[in-house]
C-alpha positions in Angstrom: 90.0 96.3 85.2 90.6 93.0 86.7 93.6 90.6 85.0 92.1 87.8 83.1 93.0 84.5 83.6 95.8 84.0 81.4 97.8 87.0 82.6 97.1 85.3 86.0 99.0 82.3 85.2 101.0 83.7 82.3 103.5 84.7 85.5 104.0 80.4 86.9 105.9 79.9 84.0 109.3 81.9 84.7 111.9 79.4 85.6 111.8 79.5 89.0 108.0 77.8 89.3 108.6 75.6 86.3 111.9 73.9 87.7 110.9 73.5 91.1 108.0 71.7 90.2 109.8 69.6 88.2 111.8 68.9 90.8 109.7 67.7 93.3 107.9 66.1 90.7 110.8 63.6 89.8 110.6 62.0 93.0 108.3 59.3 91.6 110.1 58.7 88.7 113.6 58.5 91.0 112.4 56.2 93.7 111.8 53.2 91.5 114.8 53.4 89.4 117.8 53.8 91.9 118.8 51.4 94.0 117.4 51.0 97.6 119.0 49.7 101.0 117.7 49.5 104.3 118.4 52.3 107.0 119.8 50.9 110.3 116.9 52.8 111.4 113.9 51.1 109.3 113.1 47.8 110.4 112.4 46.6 106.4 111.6 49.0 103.3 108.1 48.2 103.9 108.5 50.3 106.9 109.7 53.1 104.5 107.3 52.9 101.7 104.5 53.3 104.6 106.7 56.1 106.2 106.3 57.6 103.0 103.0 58.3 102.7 102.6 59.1 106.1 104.5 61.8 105.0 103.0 62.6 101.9 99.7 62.8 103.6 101.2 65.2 106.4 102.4 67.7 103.4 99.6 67.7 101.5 97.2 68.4 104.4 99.6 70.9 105.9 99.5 73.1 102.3 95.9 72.8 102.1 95.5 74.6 105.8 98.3 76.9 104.3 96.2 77.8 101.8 93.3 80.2 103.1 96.0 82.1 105.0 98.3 82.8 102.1 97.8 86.0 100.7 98.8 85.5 97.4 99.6 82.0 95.0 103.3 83.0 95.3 103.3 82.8 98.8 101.8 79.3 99.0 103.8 77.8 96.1 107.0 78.7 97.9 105.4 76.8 100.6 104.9 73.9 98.3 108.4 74.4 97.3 110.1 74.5 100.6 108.6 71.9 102.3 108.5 69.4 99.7 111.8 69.5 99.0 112.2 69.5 103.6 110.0 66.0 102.6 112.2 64.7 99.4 115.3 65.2 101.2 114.1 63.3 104.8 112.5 60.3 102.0 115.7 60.1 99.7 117.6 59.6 103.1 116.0 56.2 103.5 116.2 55.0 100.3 119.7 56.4 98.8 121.9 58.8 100.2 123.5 59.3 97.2 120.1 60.3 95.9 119.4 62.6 99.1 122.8 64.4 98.2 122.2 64.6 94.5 118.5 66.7 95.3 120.2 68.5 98.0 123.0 70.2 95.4 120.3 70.6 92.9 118.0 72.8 95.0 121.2 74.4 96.2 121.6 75.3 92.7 118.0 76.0 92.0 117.9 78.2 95.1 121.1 80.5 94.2 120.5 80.7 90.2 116.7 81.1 90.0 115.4 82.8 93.2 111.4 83.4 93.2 110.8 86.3 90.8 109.5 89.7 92.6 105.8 90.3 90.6 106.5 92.5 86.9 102.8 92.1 85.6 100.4 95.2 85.2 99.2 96.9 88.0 97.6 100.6 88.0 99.9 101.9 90.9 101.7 105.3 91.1 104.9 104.6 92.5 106.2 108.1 94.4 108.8 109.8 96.4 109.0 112.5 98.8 107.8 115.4 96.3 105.5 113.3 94.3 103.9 112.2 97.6 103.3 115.7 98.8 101.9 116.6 95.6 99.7 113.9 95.1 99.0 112.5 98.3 99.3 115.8 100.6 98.1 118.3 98.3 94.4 118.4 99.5 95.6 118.8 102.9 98.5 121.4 102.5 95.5 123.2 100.4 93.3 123.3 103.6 96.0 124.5 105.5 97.1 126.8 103.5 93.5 128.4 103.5 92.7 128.1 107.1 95.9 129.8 107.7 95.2 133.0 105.1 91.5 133.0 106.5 92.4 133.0 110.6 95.0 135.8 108.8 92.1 138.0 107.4 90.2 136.9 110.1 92.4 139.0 112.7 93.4 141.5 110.4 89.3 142.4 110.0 89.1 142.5 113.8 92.2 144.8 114.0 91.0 147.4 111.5 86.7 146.8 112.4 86.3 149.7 114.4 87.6 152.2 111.4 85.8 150.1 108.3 83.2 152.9 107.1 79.1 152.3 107.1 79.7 152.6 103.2 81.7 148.8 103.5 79.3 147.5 105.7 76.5 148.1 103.4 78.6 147.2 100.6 79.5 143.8 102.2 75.9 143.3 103.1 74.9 144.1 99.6 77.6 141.1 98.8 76.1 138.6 101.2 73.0 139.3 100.2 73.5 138.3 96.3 75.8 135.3 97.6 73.1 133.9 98.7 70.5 134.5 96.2 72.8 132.7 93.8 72.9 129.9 96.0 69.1 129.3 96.2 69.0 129.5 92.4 72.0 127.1 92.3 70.1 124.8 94.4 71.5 120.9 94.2 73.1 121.4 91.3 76.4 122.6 93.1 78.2 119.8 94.3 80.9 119.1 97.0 84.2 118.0 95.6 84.3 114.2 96.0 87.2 113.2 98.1 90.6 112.5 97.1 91.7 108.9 98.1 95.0 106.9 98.0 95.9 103.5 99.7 99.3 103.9 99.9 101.6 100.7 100.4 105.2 101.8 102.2 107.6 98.7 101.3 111.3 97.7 100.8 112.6 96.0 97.8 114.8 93.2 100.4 111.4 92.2 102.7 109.4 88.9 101.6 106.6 90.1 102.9 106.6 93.0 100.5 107.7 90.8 97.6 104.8 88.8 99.0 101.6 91.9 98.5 103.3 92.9 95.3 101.2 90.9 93.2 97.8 91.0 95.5 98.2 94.7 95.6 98.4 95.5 91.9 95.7 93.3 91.1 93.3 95.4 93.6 94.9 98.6 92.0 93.3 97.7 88.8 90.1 96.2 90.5 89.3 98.9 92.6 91.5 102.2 91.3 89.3 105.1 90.0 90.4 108.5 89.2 89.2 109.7 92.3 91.0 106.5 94.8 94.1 105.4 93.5 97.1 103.3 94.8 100.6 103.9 95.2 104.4 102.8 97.0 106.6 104.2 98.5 110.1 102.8 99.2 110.9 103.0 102.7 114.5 103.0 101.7 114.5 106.0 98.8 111.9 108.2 101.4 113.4 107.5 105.0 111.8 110.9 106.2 108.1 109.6 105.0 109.1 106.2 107.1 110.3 108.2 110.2 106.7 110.7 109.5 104.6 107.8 109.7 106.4 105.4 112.3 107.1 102.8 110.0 110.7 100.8 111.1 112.8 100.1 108.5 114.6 97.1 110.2 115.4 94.5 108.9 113.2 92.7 112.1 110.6 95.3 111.3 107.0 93.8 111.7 105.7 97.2 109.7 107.0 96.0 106.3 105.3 96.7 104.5 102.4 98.9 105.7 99.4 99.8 104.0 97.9 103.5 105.0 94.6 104.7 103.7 94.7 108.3 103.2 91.5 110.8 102.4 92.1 114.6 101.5 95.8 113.7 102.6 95.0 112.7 106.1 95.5 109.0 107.8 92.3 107.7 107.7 93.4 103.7 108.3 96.6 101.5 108.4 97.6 97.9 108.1 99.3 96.8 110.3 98.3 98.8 113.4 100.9 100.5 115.3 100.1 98.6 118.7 97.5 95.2 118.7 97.6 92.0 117.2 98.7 92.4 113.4 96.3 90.7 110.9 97.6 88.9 107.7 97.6 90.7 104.6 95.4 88.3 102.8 92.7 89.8 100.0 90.1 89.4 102.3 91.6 91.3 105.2 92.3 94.2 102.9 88.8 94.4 101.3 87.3 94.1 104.2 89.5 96.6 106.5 89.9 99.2 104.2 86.0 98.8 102.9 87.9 98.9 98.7 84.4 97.8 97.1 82.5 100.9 98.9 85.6 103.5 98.2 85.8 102.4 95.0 82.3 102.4 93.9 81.7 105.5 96.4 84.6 107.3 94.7 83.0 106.5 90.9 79.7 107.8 91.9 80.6 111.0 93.2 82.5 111.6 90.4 79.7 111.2 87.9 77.4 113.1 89.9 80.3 116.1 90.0 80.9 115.7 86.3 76.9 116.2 85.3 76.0 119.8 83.4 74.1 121.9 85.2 70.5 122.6 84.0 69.3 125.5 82.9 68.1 127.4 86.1 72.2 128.6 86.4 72.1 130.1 83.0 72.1 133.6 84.6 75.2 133.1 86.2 77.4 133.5 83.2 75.7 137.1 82.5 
């Protein structure tokens, strides 16, 4: 289920967004009412009315280049933020310094009492630690294991004990085999494999702004692309160091790896974001539908479920005799 449009915005209006726009938003009102003087630097303040749309124009086409490779609206509105008020502050400086130190304490203020919000909205994302992992995550795996192990077991235990096994069990086991596979041709099609279990897991801290960054792109994939059968989850690097250390992810704060994004089928690694060695890719929508393939998982993951979930017909009737 995909968030509508007002749940997308609903999150710009925390104090944080609101104030900050306001802020850089006052500038036109501010320049014509307080008093100007002319720089030593500024040959006349038609020099600086012209400087200031030169930089204007700089900022605006800057943000626009910023905007394909942002990942999320967030991201790029702290752009906005930081480098319009970089721009206020280098403008105010030629027209009033008191002015210039008047914005610089209020984003000061801004800054230290409303920080950007980490993302709170809905999202269909399982966050797990060490135990829930294994159990959701690994299970499939520690399952296959766990047979291969008990049938390499019997395996060599048959070998041990097949020069004593009677004519009787061989004809017996036969007998077996035989109606094993007579049920099989009678169940025909209608037996299906088990569609695979998938989870794109994100490994993040709560202190990196990168992670604070994917927060709100990843849930709104969750509930794009989640099914019962390819779900998402976190894991905090911090709470699970032994899953970080399992899966080379640094926990640094200098770490490159935060956060990281692991595709996992049947509970093995079947992809990662970034790579461990190679150029690293941005973490943009596009990158992560495209890398992890999210619109074939998903609708791969729907479909096999539905064709699992269909009755039987009637040719297996016999089996319940």
């Amino acid at each position: 289920m995909a968030l509508s449009v007002w749940s997308k915005c609903r999150r710009f209006f925390k104090p944080y967004y609101v104030l900050n726009s306001l802020l850089l938003l006052s500038y036109a009102l501010v320049r014509h009412l307080v008093p100007r003087y002319r720089p030593l630097w500024l040959p006349s303040l038609t020099a600086t009315m012209s400087q200031e749309g030169t930089v204007f124009t700089c900022l605006v086409l800057f943000l626009l280049m910023k905007f394909p490779k942002s990942p999320t609206m967030e991201h790029w509105l702290g752009k906005v933020f930081l480098f319009g008020d970089i721009a206020i502050l280098a403008l105010t400086a030629a027209i009033n310094w008191k002015v210039m130190v008047w914005y610089l304490a209020g984003i000061a203020a801004l800054t230290i009492a409303f920080p950007q919000p980490s993302y709170d909205g809905p999202e269909n994302v399982t966050f797990m630690r060490d135990a829930t992992f294994r159990d959701h995550v690994l299970r499939p795996l520690l399952l296959k294991e766990k047979r291969e192990a008990a049938k390499a077991a019997g395996k060599s235990g048959a070998d041990s004990n097949g020069v004593s096994s009677s004519a009787n069990t061989k004809q017996s086991q036969k007998g077996k085999n035989k109606n094993k596979n007579n049920n099989k041709k009678k169940n025909g099609n209608n037996k299906n494999k088990t569609p695979p279990q998938r989870w794109l897991v994100e490994f993040f801290t709560t202190w990196s702004p990168p992670c604070k960054t994917l927060a709100p792109l990843f849930a709104e994939l969750s509930l794009e692309y989640g099914t019962e059968r390819f779900r998402f989850g976190k894991v905090n690097v911090d709470v699970c160091p032994k899953l970080a250390e399992r899966y080379r992810i640094s926990r640094e704060a200098t770490s490159s790896q935060l956060p990281t994004l692991i595709l996992f089928e049947d509970g093995e690694e079947k992809a990662r974001l970034p790579p461990l060695s190679g150029r690293a890719v941005p973490l943009t929508r596009r990158n992560l539908e495209r890398l992890f393939e999210l619109e074939f998982l998903s609708s791969d993951s729907r479909e096999s479920a539905s064709i699992s979930s269909q009755p039987s017909d009637g040719r297996t009737d016999g089996l319940s005799d």
